[in-house]
C-alpha positions as CSV (number, residue, x, y, z in Angstrom):
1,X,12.1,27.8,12.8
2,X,13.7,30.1,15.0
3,X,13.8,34.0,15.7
4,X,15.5,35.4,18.7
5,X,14.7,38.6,19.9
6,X,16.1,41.4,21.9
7,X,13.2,41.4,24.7
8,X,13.4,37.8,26.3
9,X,11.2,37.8,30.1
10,X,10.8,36.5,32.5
11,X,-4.6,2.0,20.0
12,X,-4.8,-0.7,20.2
13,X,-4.8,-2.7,16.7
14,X,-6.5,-0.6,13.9
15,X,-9.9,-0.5,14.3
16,X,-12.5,-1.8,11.3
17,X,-13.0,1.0,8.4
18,X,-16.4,1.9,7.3
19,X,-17.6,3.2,4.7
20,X,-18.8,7.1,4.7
21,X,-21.8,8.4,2.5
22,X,-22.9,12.2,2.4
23,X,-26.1,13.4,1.5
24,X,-24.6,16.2,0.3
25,X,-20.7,15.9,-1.0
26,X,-20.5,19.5,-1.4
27,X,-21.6,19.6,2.6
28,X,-19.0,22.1,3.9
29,X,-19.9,20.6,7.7
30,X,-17.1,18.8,9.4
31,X,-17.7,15.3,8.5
32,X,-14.9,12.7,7.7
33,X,-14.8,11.2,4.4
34,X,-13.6,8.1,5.8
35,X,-15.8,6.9,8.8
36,X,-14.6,4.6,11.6
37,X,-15.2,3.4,15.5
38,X,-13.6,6.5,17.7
39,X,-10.4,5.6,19.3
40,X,-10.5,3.7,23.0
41,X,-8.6,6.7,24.6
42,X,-9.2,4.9,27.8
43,X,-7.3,1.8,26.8
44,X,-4.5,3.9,24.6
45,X,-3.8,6.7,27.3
46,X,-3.6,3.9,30.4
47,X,0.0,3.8,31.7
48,X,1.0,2.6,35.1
49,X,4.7,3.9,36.1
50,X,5.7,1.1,38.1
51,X,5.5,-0.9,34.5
52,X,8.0,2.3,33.0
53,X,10.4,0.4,30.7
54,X,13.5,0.8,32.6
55,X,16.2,1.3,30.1
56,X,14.2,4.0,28.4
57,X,14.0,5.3,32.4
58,X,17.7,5.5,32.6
59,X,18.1,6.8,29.1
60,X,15.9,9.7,29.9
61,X,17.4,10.2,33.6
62,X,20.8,10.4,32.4
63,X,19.6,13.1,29.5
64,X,18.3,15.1,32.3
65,X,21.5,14.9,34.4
66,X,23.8,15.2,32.1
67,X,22.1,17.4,29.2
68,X,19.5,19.5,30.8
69,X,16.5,17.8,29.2
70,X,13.2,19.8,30.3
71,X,10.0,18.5,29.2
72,X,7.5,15.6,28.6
73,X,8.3,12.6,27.0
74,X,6.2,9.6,25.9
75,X,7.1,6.4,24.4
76,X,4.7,3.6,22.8
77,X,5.0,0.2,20.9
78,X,2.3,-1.3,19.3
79,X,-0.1,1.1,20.3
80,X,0.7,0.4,24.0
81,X,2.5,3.3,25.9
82,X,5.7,1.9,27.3
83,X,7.0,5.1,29.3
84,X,5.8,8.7,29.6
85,X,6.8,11.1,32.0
86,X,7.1,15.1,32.7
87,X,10.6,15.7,33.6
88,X,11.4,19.3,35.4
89,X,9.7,22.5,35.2
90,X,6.5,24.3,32.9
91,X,7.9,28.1,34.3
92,X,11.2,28.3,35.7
93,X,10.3,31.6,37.1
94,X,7.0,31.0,39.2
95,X,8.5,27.7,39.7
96,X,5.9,25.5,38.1
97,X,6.4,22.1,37.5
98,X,5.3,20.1,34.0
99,X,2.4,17.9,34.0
100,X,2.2,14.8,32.0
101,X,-1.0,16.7,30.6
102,X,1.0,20.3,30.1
103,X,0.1,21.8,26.7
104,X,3.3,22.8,24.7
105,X,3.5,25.4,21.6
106,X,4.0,22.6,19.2
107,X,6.0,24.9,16.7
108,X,6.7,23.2,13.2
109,X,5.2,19.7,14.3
110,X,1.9,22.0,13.6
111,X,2.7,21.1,9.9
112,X,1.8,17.5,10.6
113,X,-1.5,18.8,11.2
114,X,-1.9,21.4,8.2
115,X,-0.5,19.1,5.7
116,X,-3.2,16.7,7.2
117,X,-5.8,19.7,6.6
118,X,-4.2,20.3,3.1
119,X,-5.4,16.8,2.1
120,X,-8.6,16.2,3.5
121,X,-9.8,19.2,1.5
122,X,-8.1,17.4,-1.3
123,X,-10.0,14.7,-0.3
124,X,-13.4,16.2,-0.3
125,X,-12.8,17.8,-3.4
126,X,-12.0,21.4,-2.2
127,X,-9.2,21.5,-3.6
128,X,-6.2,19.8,-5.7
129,X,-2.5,19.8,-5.1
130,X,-1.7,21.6,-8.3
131,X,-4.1,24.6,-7.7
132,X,-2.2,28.2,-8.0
133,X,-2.1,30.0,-5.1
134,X,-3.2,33.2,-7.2
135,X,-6.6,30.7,-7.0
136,X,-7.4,31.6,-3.7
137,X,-5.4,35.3,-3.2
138,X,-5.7,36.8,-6.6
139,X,-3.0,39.5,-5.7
140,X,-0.2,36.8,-4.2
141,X,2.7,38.0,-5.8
142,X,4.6,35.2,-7.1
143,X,3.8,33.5,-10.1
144,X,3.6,29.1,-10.2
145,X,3.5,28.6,-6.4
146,X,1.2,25.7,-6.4
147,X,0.0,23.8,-2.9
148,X,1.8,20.9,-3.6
149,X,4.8,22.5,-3.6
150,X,4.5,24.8,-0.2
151,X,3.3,20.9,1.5
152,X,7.4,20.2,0.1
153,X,9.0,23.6,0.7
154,X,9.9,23.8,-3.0
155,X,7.9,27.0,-3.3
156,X,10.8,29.6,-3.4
157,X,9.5,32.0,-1.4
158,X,11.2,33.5,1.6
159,X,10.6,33.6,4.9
160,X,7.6,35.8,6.2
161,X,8.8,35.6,9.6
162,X,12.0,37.8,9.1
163,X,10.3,39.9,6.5
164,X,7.5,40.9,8.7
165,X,9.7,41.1,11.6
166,X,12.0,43.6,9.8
167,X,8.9,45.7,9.3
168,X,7.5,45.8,12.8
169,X,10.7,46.8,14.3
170,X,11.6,49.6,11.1
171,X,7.8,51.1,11.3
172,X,8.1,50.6,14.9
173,X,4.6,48.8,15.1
174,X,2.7,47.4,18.2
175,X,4.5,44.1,18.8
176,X,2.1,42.5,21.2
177,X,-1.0,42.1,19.2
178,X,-0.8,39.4,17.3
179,X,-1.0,39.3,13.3
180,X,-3.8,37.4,11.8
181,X,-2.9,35.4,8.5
182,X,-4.7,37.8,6.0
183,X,-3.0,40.2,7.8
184,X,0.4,38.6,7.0
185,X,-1.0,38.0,3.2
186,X,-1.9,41.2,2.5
187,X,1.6,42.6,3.3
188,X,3.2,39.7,1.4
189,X,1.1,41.3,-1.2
190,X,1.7,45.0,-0.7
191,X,5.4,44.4,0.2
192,X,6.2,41.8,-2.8
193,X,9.4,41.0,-1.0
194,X,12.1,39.5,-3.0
195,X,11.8,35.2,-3.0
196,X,14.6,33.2,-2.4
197,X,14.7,31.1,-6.1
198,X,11.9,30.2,-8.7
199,X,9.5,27.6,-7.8
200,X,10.2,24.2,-8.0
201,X,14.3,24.6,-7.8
202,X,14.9,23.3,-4.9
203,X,14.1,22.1,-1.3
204,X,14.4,25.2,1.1
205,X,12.5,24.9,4.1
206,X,10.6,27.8,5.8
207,X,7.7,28.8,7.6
208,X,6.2,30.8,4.9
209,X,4.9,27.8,3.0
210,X,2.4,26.6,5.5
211,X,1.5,30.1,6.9
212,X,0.1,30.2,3.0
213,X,-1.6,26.7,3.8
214,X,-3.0,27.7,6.8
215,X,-4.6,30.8,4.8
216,X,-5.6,28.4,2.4
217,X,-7.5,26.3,4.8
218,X,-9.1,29.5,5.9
219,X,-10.2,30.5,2.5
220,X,-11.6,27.4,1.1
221,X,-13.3,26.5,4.0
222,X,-14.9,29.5,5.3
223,X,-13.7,28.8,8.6
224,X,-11.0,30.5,10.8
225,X,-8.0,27.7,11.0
226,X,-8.3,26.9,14.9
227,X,-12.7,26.3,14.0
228,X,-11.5,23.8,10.8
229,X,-8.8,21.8,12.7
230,X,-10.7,21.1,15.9
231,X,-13.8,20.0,14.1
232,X,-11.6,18.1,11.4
233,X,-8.7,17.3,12.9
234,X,-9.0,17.2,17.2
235,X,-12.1,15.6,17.3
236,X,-12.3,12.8,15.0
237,X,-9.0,11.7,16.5
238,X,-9.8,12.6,20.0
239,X,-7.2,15.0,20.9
240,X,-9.3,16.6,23.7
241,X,-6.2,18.7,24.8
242,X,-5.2,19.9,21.7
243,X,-6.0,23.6,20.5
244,X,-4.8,26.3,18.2
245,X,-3.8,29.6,19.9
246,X,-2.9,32.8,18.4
247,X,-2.0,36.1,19.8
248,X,-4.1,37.9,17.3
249,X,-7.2,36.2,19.0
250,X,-6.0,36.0,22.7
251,X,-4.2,38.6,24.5
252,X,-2.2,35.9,26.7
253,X,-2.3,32.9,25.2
254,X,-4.3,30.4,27.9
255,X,-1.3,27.7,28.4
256,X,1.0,27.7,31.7
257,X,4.2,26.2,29.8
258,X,6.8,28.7,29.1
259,X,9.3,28.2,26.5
260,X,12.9,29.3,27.6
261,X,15.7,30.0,25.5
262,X,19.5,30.4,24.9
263,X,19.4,26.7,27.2
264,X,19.3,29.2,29.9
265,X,16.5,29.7,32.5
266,X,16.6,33.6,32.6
267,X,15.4,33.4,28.7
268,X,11.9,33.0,29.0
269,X,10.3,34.3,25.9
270,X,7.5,36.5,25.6
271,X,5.1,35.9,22.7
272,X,4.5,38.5,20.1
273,X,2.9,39.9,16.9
274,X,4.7,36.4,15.4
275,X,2.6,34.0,17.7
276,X,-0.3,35.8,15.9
277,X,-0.5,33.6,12.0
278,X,-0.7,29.9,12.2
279,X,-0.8,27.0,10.0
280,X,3.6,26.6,10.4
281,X,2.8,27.3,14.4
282,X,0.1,27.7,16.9
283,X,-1.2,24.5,17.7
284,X,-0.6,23.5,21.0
285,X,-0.7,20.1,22.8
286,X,0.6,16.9,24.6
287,X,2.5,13.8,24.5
288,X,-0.6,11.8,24.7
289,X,-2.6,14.0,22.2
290,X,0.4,13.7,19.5
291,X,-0.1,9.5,20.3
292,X,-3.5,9.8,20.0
293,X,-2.8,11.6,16.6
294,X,-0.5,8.7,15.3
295,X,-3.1,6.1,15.7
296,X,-6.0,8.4,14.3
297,X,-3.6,8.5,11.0
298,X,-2.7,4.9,11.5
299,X,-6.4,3.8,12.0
300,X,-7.9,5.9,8.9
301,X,-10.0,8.0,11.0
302,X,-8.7,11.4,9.4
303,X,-7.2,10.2,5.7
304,X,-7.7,7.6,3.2
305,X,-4.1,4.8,3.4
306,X,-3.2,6.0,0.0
307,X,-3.3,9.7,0.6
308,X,-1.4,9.3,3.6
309,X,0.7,7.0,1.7
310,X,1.3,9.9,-1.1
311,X,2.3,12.4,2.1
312,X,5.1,9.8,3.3
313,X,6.8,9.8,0.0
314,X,10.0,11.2,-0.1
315,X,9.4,14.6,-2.5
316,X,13.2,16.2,-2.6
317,X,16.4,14.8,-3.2
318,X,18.0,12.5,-0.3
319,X,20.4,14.0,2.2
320,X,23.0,12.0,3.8
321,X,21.3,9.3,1.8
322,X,18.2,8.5,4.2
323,X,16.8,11.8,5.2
324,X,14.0,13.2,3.2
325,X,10.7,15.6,3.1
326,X,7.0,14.5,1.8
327,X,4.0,16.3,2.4
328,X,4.6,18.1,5.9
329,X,6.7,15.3,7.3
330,X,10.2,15.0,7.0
331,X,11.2,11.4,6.4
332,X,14.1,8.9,7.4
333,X,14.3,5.6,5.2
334,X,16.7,2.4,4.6
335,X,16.3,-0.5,4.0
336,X,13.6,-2.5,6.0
337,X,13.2,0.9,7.8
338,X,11.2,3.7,7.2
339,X,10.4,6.8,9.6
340,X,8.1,9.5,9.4
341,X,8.8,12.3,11.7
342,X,9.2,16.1,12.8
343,X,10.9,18.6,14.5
344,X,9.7,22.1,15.8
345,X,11.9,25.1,17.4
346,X,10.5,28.3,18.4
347,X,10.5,30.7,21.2
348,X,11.8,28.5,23.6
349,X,10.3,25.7,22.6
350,X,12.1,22.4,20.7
351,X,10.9,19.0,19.9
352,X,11.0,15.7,18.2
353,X,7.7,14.0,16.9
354,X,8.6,10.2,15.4
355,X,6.5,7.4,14.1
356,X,8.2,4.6,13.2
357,X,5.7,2.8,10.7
358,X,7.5,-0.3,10.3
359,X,7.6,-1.6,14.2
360,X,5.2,0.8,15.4
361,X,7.2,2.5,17.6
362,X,6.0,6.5,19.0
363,X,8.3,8.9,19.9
364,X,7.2,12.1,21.5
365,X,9.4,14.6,23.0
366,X,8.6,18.2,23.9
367,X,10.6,20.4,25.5
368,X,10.5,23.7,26.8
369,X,14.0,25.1,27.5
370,X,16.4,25.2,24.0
371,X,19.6,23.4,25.4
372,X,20.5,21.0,22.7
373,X,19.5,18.3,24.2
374,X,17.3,16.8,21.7
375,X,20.9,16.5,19.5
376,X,21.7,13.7,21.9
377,X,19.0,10.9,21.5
378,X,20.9,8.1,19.7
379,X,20.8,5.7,23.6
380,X,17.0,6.4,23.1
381,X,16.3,5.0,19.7
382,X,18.3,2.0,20.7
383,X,16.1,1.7,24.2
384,X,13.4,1.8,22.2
385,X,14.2,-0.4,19.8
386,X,14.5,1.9,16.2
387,X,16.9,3.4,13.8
388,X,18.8,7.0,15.2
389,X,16.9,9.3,13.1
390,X,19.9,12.1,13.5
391,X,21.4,13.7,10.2
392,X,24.9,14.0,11.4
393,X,25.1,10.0,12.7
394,X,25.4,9.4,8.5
395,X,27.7,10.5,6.2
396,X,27.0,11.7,3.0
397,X,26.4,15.6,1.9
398,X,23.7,18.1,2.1
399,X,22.1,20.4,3.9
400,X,21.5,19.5,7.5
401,X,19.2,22.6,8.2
402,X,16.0,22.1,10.4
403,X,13.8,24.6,12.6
């Protein structure tokens, strides 16, 4: 997703499942359906840079020298990490370098995380896939929108970000405090602005789907989105550093990594009234919380194997014959190959978030200055040892669209 405004500033193997029971199913406390041993953070997060994988070294070195990259990266096989390193600076201005434990605005890979939210409600029985949105917000103004199909971005609507942005700037309304989701609802209501096609017609991605999934989240669970994902979602999979931040709670949000746009320096973006709903956006985080992640999923400390079997399955026609979107994860499969990833581009801010499930292989890249350089990672699937997940490297038609 992307918006550019006019005022730029300055594990381990799995671990052994057991089985949950609940006193009370309908508990609305944040307990995991699926109980297991907590991750070994210790053992996952240990990295020694003198044992960096060298041609993954030079891949990234060269992608700094040559492309501009700026950010963290982090690399594992087999639940070991093999190479993980902050390259360049967190604020060009103040002249702040990245840590390796820097907190980025994660953008669209948020989505990972709501679709994972989306499903463990299912899970519990909150919820189904098929409910109406109308369900939940009586006065939504579109008629068929059903969960299932904003977690595929077949849901029609348009895009809440350019609607409400259209209004703000028309109406001349207070741009620096943030807009809460109900907020956003209500004028989706009020406004009934004009959706793209009918439901179910075709794949068009946009951030309106999950903003309605983050709502959702709210509304079933009596909880304000940042409460529900850090006691469902951070904790049980140990993400310690990993926290959702919106503008309409904090007046600066508390992070010191500032995305920078345009691939230029002098770009550095200055968060709004649109940093305000979440559920698309607004979690922030690291390279070693978004591993940590990958082996919660992978050790069945957050979903049940087949539910997170049902989110990796391709839900809209191919594109260029691999590329693909499930449940809040686009997808990249061939034969003998199958990778479940995501992108994320706002306000500054771009990056790459791939798990290849067939040779357990984690790729995390976050950036914070927009240069394009993220379009040149091909020598780094090879380092590592897994198929170039890039549209363009396959021929074949469709639409090539992303953030």
């Amino acid at each position: 997703m992307r918006l550019v405004y006019k005022s730029l500033v300055v594990f381990a193997a799995p671990v052994l499942l057991l089985a949950c029971s609940s006193k009370n199913k309908n508990n609305d406390q944040s307990q995991s359906q699926v109980a297991a041993r907590p991750l070994d953070t210790t053992a996952l997060l240990a990295y020694n840079p003198k044992n960096a994988d060298k041609k993954i070294d030079a891949v990234m070195q060269e992608l700094h020298r040559t492309r501009g990259f700026n950010g963290n990266v982090l690399v594992a096989k087999k639940g070991k990490i093999v190479y993980e390193k902050a390259i360049g600076w967190a604020d060009y201005l103040h002249r702040d370098s990245l840590k390796i434990g820097s907190q980025f605005e994660l953008a669209s890979v948020t989505k990972t995380m709501t679709s994972t939210a989306i499903l463990l409600l299912m899970e519990r029985g909150k919820l189904k896939l098929d409910d109406d949105v109308k369900k939940f917000f009586p006065d939504f103004p579109y008629d068929g929108v059903t969960i299932r199909l904003l977690l595929t971005h077949r849901s029609g609507m348009m895009n809440y970000v350019y609607f409400i942005d259209d209004i703000y700037r028309k109406n001349h309304l207070n741009q620096r405090k943030g807009l809460t989701n109900a907020e956003a609802m209500k004028m989706i209501a009020d406004y009934k602005p004009t959706r793209f096609n009918e439901p179910n017609k075709r794949f068009l991605y946009n951030n309106s789907n999950f903003m309605v999934l983050g709502s959702i989240i709210e509304k079933v669970s009596g909880m304000s989105y940042a409460q529900f994902m850090q006691e469902n979602v951070f904790k049980p999979a140990s993400m310690a550093h990993t926290h959702v931040y919106s503008k309409a709670v904090y007046d600066k949000i508390p992070v010191d990594v500032v995305g920078h746009d345009r691939g230029q320096w002098r770009y550095s973006v200055v968060q709004n009234f649109l940093d305000g709903p979440v559920g698309d956006k607004g979690i922030y985080s690291t390279v070693g919380d978004l591993f940590l992640f990958d082996r919660a999923l992978r050790a069945g400390l957050l979903l049940k194997p087949a539910t997170l079997d049902s989110a990796y399955v391709p839900r809209n026609p191919m594109v260029h014959g691999h590329f693909n979107y499930g449940y809040g994860w686009r997808t990249f499969t061939a034969p003998g190959e199958e990778v479940i990833y995501h992108t994320g581009w706002w306000h500054g801010f771009r990056h790459i978030y791939l798990r290849d499930m067939k040779h357990d292989i984690t790729i995390v890249l976050l950036t914070n200055l927009a240069n394009g350089s993220l379009l040149k990672l091909d020598d780094l699937f090879k380092a590592a040892g897994m198929p170039i997940v890039r549209k363009s490297a396959y021929n074949g038609n469709g639409d090539t669209s992303d953030d």
